[in-house]
mmCIF file of the N, C-alpha and C atoms, coordinates in Angstrom:
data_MODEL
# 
_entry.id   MODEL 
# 
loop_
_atom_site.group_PDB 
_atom_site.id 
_atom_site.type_symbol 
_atom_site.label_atom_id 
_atom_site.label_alt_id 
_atom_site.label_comp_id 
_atom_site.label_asym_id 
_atom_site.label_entity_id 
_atom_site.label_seq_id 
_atom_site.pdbx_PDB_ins_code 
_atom_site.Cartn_x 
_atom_site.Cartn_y 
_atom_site.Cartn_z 
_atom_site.occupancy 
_atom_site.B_iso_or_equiv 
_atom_site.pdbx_formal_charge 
_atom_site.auth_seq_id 
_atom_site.auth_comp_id 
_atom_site.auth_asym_id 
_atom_site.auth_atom_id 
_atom_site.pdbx_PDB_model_num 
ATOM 1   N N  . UNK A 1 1  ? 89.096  96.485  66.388  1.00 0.00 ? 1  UNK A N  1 
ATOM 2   C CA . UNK A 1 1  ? 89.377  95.356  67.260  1.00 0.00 ? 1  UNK A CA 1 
ATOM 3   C C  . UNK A 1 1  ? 90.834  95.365  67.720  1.00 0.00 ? 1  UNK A C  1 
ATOM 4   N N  . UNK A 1 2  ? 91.727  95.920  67.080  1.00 0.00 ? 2  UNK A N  1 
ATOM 5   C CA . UNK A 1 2  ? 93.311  95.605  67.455  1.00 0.00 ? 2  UNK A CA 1 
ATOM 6   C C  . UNK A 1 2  ? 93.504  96.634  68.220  1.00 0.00 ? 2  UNK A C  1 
ATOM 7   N N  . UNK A 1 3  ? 92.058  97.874  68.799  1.00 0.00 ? 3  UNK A N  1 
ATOM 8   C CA . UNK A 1 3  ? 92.764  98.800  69.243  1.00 0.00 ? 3  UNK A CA 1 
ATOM 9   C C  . UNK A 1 3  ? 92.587  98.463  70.455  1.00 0.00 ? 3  UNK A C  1 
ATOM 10  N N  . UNK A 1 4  ? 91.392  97.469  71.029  1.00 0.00 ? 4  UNK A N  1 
ATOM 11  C CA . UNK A 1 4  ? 91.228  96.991  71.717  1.00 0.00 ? 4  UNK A CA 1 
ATOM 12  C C  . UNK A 1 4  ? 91.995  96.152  72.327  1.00 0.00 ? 4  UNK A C  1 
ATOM 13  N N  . UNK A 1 5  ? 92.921  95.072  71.839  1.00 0.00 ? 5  UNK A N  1 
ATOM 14  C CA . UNK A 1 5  ? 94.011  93.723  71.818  1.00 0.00 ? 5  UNK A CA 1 
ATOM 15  C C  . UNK A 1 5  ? 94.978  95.164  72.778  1.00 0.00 ? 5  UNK A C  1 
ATOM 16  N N  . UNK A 1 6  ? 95.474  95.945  72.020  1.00 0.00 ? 6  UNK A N  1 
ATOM 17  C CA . UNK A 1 6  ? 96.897  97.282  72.887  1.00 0.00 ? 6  UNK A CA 1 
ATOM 18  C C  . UNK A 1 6  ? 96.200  97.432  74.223  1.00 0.00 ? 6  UNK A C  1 
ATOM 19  N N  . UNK A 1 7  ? 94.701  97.750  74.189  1.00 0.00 ? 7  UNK A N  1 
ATOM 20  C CA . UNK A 1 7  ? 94.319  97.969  75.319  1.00 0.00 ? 7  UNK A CA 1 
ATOM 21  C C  . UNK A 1 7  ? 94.219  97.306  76.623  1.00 0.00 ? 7  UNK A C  1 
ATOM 22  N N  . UNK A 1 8  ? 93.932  96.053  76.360  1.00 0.00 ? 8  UNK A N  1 
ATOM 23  C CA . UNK A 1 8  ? 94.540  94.913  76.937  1.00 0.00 ? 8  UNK A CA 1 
ATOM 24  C C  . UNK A 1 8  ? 96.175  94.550  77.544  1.00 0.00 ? 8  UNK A C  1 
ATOM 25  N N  . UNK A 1 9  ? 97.075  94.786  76.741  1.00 0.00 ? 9  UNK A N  1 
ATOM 26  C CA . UNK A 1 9  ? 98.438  94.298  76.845  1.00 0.00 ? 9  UNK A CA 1 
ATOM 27  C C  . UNK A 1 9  ? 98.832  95.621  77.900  1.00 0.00 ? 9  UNK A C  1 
ATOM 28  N N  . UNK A 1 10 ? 100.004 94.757  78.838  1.00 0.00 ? 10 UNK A N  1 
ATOM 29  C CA . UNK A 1 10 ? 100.852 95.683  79.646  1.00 0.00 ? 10 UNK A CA 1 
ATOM 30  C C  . UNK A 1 10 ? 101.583 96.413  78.557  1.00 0.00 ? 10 UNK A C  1 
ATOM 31  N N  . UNK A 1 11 ? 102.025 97.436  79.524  1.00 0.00 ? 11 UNK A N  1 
ATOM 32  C CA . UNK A 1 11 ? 103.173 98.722  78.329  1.00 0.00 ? 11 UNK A CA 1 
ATOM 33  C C  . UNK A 1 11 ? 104.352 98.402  78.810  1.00 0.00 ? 11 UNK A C  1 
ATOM 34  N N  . UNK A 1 12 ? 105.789 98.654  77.850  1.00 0.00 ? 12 UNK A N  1 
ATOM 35  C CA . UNK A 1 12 ? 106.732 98.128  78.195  1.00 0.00 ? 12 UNK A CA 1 
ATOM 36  C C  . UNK A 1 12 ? 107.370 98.350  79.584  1.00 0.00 ? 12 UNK A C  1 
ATOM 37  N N  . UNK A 1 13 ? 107.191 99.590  80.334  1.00 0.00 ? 13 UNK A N  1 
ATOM 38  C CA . UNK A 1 13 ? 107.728 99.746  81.325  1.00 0.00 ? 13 UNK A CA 1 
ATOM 39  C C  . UNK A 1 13 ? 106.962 98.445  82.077  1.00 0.00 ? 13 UNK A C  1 
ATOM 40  N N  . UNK A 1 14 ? 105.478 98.742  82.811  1.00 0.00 ? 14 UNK A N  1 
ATOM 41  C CA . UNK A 1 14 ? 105.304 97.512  83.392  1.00 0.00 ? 14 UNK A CA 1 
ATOM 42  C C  . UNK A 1 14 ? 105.536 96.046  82.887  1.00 0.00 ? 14 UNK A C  1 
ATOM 43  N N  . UNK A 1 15 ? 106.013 95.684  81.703  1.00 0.00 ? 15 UNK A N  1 
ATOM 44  C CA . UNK A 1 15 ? 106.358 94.526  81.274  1.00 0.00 ? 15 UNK A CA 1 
ATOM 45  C C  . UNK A 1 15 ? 107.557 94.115  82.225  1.00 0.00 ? 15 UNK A C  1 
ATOM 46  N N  . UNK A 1 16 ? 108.973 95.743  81.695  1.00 0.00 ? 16 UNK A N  1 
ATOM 47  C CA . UNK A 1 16 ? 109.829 95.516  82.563  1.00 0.00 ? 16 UNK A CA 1 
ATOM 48  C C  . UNK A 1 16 ? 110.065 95.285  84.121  1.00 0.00 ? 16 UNK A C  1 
ATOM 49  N N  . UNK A 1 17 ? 109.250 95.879  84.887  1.00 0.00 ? 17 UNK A N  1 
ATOM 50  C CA . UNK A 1 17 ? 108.585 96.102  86.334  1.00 0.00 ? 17 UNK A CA 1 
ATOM 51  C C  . UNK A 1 17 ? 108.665 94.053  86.701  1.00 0.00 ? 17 UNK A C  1 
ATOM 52  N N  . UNK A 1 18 ? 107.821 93.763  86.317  1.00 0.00 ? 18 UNK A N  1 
ATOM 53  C CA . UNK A 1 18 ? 107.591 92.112  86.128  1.00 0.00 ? 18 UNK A CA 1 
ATOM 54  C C  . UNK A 1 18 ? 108.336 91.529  85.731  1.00 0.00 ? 18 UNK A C  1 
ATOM 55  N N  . UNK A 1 19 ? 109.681 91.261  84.764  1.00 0.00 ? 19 UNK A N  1 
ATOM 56  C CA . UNK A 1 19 ? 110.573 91.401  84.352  1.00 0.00 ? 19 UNK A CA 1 
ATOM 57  C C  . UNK A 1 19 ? 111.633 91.451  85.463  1.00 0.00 ? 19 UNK A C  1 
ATOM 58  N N  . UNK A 1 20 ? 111.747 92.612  86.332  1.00 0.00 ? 20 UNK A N  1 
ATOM 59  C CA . UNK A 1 20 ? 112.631 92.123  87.162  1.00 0.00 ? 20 UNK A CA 1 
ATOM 60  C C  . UNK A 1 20 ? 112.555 91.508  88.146  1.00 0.00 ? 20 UNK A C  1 
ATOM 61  N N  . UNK A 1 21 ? 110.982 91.348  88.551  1.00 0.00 ? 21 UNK A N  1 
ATOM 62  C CA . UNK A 1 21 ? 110.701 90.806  89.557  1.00 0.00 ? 21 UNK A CA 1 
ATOM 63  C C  . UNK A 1 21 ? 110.999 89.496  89.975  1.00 0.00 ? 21 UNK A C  1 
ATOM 64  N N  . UNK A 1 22 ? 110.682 88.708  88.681  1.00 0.00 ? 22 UNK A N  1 
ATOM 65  C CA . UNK A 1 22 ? 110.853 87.418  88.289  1.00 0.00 ? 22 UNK A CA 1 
ATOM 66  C C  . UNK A 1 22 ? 112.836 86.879  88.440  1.00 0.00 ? 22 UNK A C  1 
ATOM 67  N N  . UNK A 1 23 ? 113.668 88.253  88.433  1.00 0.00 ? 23 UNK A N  1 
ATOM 68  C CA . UNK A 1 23 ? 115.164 87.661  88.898  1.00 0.00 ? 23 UNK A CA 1 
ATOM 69  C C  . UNK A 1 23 ? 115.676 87.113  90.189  1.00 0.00 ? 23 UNK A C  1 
ATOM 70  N N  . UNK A 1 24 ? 116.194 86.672  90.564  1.00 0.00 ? 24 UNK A N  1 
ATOM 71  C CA . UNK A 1 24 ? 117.058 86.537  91.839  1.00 0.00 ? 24 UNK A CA 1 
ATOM 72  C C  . UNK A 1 24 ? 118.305 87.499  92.062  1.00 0.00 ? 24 UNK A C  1 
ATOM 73  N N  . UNK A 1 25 ? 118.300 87.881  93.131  1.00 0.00 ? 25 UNK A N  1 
ATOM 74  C CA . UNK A 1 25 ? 119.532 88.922  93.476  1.00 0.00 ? 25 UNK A CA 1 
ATOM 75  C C  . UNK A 1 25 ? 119.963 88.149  94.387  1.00 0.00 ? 25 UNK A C  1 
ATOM 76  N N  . UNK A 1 26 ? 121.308 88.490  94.384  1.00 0.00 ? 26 UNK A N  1 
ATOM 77  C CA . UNK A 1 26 ? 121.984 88.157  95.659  1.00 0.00 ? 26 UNK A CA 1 
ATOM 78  C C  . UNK A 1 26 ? 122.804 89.271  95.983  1.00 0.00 ? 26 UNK A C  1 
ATOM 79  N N  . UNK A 1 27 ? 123.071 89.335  97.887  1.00 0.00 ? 27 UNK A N  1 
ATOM 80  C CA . UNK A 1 27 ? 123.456 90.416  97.834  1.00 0.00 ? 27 UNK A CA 1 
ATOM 81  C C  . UNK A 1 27 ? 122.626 91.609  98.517  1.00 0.00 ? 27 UNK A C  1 
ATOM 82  N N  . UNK A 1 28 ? 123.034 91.630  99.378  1.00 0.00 ? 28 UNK A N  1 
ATOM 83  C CA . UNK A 1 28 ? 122.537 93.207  100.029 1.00 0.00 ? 28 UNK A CA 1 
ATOM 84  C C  . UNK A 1 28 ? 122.258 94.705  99.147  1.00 0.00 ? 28 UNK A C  1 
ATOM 85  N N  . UNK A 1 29 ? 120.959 94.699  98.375  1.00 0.00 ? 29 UNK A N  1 
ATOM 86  C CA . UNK A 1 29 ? 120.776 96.251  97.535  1.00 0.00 ? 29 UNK A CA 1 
ATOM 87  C C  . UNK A 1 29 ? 121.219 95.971  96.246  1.00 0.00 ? 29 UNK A C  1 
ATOM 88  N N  . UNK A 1 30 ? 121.229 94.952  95.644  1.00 0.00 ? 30 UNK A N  1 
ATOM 89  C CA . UNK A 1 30 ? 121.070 94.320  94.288  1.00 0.00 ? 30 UNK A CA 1 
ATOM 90  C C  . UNK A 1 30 ? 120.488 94.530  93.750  1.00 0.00 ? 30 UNK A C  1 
ATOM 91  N N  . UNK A 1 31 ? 119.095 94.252  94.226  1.00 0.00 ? 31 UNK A N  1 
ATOM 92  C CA . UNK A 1 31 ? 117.759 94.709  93.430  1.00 0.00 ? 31 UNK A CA 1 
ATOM 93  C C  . UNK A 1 31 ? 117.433 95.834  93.304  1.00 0.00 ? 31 UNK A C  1 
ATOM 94  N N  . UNK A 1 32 ? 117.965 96.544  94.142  1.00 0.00 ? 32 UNK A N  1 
ATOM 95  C CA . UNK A 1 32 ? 117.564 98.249  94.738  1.00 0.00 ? 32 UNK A CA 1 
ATOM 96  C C  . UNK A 1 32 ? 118.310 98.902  93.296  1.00 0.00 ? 32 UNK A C  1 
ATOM 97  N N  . UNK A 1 33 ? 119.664 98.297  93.453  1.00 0.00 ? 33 UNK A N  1 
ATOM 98  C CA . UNK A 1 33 ? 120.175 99.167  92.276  1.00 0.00 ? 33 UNK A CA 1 
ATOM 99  C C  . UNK A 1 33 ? 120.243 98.993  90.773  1.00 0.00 ? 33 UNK A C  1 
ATOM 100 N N  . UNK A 1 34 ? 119.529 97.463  90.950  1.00 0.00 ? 34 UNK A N  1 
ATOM 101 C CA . UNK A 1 34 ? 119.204 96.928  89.426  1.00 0.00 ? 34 UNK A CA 1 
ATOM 102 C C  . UNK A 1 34 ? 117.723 98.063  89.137  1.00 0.00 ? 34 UNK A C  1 
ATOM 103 N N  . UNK A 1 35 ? 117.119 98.265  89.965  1.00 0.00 ? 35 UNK A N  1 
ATOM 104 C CA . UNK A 1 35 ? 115.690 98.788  89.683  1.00 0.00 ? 35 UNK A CA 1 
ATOM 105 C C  . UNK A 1 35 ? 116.112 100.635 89.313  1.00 0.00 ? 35 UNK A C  1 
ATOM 106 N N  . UNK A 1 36 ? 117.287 101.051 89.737  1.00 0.00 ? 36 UNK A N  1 
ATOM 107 C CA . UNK A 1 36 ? 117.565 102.372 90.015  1.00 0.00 ? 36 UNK A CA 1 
ATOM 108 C C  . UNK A 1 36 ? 118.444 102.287 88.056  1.00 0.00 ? 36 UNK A C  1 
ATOM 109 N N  . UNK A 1 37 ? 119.131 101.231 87.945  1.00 0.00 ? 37 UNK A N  1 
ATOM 110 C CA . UNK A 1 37 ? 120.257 101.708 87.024  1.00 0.00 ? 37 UNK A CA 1 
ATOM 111 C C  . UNK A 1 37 ? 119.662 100.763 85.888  1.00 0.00 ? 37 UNK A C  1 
ATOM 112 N N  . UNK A 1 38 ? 118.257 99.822  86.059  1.00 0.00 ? 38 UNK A N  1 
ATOM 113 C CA . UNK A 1 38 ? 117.996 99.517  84.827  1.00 0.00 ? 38 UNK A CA 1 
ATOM 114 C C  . UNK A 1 38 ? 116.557 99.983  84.128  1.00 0.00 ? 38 UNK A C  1 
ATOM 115 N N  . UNK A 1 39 ? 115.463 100.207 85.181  1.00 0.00 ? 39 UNK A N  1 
ATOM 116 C CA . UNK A 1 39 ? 114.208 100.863 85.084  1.00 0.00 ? 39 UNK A CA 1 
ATOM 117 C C  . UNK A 1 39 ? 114.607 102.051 85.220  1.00 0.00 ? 39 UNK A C  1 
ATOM 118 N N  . UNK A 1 40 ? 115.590 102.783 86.134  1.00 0.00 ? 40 UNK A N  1 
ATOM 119 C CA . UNK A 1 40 ? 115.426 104.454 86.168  1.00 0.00 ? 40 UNK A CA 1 
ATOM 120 C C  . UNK A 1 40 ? 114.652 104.953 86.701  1.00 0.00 ? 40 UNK A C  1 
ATOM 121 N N  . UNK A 1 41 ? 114.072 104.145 87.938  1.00 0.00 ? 41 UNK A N  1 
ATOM 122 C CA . UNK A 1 41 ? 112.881 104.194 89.261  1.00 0.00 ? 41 UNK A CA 1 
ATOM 123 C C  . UNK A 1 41 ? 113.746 104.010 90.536  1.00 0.00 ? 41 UNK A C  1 
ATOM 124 N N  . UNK A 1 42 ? 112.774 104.955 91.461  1.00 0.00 ? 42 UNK A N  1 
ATOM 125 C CA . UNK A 1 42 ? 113.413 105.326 92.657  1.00 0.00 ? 42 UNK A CA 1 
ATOM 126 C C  . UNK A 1 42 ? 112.680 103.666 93.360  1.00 0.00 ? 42 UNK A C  1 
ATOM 127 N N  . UNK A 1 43 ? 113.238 103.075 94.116  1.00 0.00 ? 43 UNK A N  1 
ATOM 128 C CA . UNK A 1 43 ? 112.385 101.831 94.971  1.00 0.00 ? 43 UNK A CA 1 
ATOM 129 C C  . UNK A 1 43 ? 111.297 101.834 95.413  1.00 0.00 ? 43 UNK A C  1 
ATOM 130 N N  . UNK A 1 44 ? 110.911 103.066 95.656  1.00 0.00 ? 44 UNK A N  1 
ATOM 131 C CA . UNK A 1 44 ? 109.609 103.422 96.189  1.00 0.00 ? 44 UNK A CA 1 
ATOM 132 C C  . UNK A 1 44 ? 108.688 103.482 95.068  1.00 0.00 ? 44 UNK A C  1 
ATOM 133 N N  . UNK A 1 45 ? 109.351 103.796 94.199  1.00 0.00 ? 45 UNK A N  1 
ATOM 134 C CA . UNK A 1 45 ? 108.008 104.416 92.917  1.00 0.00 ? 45 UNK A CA 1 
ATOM 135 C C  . UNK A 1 45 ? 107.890 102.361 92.616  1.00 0.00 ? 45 UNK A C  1 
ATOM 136 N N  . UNK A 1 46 ? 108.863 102.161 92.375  1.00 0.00 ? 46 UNK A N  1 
ATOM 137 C CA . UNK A 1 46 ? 109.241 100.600 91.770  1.00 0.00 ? 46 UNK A CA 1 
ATOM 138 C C  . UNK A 1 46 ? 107.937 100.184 92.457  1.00 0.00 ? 46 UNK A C  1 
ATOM 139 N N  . UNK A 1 47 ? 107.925 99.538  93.746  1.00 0.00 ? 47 UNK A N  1 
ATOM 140 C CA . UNK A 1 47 ? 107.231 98.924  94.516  1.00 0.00 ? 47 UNK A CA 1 
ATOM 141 C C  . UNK A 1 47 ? 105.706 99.792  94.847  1.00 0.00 ? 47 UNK A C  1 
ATOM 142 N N  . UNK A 1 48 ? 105.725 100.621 94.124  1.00 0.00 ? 48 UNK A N  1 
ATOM 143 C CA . UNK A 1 48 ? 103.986 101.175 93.983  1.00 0.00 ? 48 UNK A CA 1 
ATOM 144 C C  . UNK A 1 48 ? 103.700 101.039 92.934  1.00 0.00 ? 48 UNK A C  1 
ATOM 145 N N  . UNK A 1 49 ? 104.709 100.870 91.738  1.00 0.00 ? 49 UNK A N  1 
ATOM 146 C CA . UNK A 1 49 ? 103.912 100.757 90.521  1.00 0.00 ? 49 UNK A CA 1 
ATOM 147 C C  . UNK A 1 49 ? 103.934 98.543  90.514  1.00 0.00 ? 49 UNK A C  1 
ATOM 148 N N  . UNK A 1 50 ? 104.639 98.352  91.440  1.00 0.00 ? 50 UNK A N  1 
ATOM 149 C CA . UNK A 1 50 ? 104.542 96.571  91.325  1.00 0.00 ? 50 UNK A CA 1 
ATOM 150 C C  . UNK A 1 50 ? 103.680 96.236  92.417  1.00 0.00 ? 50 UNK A C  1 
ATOM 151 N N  . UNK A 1 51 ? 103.027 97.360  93.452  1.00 0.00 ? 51 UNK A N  1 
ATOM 152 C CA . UNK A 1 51 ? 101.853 96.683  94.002  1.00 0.00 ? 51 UNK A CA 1 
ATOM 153 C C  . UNK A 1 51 ? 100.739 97.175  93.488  1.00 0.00 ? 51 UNK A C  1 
ATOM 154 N N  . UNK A 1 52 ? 100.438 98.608  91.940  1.00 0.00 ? 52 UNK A N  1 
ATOM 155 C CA . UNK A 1 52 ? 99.512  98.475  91.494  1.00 0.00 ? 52 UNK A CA 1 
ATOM 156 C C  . UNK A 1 52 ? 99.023  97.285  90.475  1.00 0.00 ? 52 UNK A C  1 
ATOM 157 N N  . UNK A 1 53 ? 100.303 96.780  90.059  1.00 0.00 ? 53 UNK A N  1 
ATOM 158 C CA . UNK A 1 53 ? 100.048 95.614  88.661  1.00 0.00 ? 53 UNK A CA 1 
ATOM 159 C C  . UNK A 1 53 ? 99.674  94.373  89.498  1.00 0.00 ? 53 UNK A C  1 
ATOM 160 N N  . UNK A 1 54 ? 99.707  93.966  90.751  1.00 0.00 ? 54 UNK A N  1 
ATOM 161 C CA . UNK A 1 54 ? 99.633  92.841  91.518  1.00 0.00 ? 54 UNK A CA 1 
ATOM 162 C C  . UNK A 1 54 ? 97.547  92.683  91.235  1.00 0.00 ? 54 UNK A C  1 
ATOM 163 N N  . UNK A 1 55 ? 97.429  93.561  91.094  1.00 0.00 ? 55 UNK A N  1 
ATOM 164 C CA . UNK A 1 55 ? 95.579  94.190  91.479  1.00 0.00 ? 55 UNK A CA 1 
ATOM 165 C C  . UNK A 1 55 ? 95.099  94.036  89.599  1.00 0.00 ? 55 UNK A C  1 
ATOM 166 N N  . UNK A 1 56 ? 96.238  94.279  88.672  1.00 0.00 ? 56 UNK A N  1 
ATOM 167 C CA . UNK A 1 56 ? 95.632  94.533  87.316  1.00 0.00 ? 56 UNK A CA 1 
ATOM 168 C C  . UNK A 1 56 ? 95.784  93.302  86.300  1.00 0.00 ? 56 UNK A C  1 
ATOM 169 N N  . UNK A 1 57 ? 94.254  92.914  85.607  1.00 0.00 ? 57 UNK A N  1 
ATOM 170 C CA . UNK A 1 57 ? 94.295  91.544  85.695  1.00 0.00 ? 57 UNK A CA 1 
ATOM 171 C C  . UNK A 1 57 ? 95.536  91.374  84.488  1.00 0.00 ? 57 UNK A C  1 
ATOM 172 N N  . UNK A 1 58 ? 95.639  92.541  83.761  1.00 0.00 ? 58 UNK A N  1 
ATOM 173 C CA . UNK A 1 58 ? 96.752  92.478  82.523  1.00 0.00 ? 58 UNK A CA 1 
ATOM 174 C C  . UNK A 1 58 ? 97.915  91.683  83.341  1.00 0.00 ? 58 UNK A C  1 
ATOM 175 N N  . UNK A 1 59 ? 98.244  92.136  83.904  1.00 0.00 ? 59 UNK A N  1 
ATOM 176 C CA . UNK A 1 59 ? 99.405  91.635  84.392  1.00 0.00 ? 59 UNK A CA 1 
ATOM 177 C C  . UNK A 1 59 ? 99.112  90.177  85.173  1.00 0.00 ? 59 UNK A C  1 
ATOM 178 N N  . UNK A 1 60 ? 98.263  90.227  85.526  1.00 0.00 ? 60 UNK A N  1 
ATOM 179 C CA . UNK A 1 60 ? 97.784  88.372  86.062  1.00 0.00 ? 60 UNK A CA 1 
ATOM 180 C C  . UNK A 1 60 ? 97.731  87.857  84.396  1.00 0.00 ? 60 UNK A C  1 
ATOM 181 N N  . UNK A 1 61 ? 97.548  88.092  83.416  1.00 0.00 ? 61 UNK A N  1 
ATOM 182 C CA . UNK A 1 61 ? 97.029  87.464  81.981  1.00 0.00 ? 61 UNK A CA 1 
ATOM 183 C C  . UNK A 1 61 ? 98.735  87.440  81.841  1.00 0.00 ? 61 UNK A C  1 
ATOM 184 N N  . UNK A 1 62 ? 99.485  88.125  81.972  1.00 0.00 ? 62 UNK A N  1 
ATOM 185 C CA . UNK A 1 62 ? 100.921 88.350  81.301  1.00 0.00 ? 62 UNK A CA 1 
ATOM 186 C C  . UNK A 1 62 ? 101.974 87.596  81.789  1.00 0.00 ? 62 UNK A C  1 
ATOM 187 N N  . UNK A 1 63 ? 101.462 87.178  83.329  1.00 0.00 ? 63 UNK A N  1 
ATOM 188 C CA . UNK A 1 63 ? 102.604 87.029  83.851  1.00 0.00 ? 63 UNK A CA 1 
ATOM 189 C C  . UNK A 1 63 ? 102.312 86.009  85.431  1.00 0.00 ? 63 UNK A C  1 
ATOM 190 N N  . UNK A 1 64 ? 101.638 85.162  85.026  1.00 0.00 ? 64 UNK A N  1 
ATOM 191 C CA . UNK A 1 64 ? 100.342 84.689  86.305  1.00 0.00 ? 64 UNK A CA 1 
ATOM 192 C C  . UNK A 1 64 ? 100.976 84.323  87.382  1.00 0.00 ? 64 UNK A C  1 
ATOM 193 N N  . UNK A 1 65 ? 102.267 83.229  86.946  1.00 0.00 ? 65 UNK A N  1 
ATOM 194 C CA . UNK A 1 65 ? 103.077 82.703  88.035  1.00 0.00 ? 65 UNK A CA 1 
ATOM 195 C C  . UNK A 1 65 ? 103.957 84.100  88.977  1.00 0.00 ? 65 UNK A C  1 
ATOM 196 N N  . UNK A 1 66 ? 104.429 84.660  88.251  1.00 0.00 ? 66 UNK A N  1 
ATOM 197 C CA . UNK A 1 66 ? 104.777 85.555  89.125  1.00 0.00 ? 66 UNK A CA 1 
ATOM 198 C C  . UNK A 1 66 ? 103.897 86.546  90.179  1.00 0.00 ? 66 UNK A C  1 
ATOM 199 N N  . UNK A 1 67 ? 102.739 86.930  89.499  1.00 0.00 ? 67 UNK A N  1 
ATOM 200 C CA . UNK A 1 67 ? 101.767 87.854  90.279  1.00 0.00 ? 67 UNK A CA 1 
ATOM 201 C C  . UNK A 1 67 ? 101.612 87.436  91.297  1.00 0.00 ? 67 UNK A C  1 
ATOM 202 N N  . UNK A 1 68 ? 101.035 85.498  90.683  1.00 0.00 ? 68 UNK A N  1 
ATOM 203 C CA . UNK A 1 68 ? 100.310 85.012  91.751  1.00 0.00 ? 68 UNK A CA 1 
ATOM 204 C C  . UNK A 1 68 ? 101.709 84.984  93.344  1.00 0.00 ? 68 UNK A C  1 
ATOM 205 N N  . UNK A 1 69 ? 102.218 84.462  92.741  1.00 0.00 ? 69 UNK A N  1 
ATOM 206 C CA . UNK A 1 69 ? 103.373 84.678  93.829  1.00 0.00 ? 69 UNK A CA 1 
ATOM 207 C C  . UNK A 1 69 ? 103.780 86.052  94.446  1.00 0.00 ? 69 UNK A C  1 
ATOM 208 N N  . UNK A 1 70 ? 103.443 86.653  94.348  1.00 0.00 ? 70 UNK A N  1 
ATOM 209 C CA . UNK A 1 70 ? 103.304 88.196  94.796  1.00 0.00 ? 70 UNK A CA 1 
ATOM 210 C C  . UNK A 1 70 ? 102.472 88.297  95.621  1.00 0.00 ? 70 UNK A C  1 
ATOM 211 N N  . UNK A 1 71 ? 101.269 88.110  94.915  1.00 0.00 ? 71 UNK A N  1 
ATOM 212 C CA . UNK A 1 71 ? 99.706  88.208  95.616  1.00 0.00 ? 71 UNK A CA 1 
ATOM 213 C C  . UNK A 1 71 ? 99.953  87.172  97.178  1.00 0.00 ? 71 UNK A C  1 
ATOM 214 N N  . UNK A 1 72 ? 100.323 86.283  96.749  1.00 0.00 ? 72 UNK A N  1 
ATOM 215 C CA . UNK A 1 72 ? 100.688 85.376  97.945  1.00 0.00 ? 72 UNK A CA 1 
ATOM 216 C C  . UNK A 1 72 ? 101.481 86.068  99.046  1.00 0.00 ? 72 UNK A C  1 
ATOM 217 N N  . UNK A 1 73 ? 103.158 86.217  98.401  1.00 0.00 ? 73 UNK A N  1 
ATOM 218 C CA . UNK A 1 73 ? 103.727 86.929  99.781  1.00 0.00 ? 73 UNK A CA 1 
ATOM 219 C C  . UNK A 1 73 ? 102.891 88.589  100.326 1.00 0.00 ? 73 UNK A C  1 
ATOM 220 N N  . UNK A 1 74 ? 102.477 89.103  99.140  1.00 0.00 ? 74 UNK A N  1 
ATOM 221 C CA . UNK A 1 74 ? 101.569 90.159  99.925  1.00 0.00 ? 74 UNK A CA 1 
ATOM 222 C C  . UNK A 1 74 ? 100.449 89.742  101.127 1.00 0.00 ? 74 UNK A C  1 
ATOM 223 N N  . UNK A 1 75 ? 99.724  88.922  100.525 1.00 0.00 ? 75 UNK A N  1 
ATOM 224 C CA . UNK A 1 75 ? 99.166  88.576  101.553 1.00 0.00 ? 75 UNK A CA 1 
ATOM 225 C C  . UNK A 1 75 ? 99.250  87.887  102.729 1.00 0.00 ? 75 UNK A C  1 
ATOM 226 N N  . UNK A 1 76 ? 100.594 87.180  102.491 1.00 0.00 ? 76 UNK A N  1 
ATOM 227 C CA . UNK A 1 76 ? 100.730 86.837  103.725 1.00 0.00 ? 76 UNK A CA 1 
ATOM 228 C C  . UNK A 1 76 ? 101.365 87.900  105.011 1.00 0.00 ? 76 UNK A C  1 
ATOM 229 N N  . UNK A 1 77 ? 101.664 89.089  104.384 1.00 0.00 ? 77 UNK A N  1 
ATOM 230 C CA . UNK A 1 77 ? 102.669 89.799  104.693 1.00 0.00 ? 77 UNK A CA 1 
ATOM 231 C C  . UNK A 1 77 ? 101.626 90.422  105.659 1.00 0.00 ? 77 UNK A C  1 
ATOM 232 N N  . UNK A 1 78 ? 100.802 90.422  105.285 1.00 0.00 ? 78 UNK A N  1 
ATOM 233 C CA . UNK A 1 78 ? 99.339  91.845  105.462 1.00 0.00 ? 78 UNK A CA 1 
ATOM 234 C C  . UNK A 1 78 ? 98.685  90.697  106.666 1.00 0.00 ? 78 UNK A C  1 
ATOM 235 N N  . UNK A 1 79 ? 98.543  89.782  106.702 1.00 0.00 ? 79 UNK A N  1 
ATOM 236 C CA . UNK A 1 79 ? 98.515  88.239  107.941 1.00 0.00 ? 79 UNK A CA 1 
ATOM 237 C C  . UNK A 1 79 ? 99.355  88.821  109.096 1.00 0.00 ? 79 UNK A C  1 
ATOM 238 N N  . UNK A 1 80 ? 100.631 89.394  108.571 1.00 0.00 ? 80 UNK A N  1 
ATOM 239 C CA . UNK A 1 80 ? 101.481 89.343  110.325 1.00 0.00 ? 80 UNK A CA 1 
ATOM 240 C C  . UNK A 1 80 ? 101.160 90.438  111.051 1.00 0.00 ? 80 UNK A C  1 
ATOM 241 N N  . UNK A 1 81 ? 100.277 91.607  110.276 1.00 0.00 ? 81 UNK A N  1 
ATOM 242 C CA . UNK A 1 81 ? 100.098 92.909  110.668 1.00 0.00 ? 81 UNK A CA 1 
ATOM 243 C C  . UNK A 1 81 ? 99.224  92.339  111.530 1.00 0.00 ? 81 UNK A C  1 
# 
């Protein structure tokens, strides 16, 4: 049963992923270089591995207010197209 419970839970990187999402930057490339000099992810990888967790319910169970707020500006984003 507990191997099941791990199977469930995000892994620390995507913990961290969510983690920064949830900060405020200020500042032109703040975030860019918080994601480069504290995850050790290029922006691009960042933002594919934070629009696969937007889709994975672990991360809706982990972290709801933020996803959901994700899920939101994504979708609205995908509205102006």
């Amino acid at each position: 049963m507990e191997r099941r419970a791990e199977a469930d839970e995000l892994g620390a990187a995507e913990r961290d992923v969510l983690a920064l999402e949830r900060r405020g930057f200020l500042g032109p490339g703040a975030k860019e270089r918080a994601i480069r000099e504290e995850l050790d992810l290029s922006p691009v990888r960042y933002y594919q591995l934070l629009n696969a967790l937007l889709d994975d319910p672990r991360a809706l169970a982990h972290d709801p207010v933020t996803v959901n707020r994700l899920r939101r500006v994504r979708e609205a984003r995908r509205g102006e197209r």
